[in-house]
C-alpha positions as CSV (number, residue, x, y, z in Angstrom):
1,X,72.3,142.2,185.2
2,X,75.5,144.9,184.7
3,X,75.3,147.3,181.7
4,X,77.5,149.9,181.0
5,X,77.6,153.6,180.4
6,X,79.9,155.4,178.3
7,X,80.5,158.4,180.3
8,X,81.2,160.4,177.1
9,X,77.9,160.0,175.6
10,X,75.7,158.4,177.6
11,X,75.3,154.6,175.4
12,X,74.5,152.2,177.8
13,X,76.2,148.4,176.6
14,X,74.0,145.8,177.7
15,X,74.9,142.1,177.3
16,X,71.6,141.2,176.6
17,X,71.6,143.0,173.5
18,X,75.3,143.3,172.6
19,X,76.5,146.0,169.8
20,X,75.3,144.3,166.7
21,X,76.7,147.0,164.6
22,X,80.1,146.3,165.5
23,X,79.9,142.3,165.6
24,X,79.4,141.5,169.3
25,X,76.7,139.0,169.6
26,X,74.0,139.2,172.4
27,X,75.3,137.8,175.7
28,X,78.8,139.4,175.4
29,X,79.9,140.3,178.8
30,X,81.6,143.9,178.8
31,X,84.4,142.3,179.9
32,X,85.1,139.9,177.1
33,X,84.8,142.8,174.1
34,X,88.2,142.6,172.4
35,X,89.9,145.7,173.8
36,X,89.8,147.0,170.7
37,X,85.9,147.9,170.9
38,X,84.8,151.3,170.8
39,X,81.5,153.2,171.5
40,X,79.4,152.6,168.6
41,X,78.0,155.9,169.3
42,X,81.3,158.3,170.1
43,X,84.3,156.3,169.1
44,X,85.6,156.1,173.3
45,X,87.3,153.5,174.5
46,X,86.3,150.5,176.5
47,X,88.0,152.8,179.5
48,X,85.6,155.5,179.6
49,X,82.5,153.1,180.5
50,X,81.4,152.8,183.7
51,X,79.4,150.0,185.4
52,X,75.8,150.1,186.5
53,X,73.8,148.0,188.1
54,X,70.4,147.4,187.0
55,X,67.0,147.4,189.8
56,X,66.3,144.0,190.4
57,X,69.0,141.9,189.2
């Protein structure tokens, strides 16, 4: 499973929970946010998030 990190501030985006406080529903791939989305957290955009992998995906 891929999650996210905003290398600004350190929120992690993770499909499985999505961003509830901006409207994304769980299941959301990063990918399909509208590019509009922003850290919930800092206000960066989709651009300064960086992919992780998560142990045992």
């Amino acid at each position: 499973m891929e999650v996210w990190k905003c290398e600004k501030c350190g929120y992690v985006y993770d499909a499985r929970i999505g961003d509830a406080s901006s409207g994304i529903s769980k299941g959301t791939p990063f990918e399909d946010l509208p590019q509009a989305w922003a850290c919930p957290r800092c206000g960066a955009s989709k651009r300064r998030f960086v992919k992780m992998e998560i142990e045992g995906s």
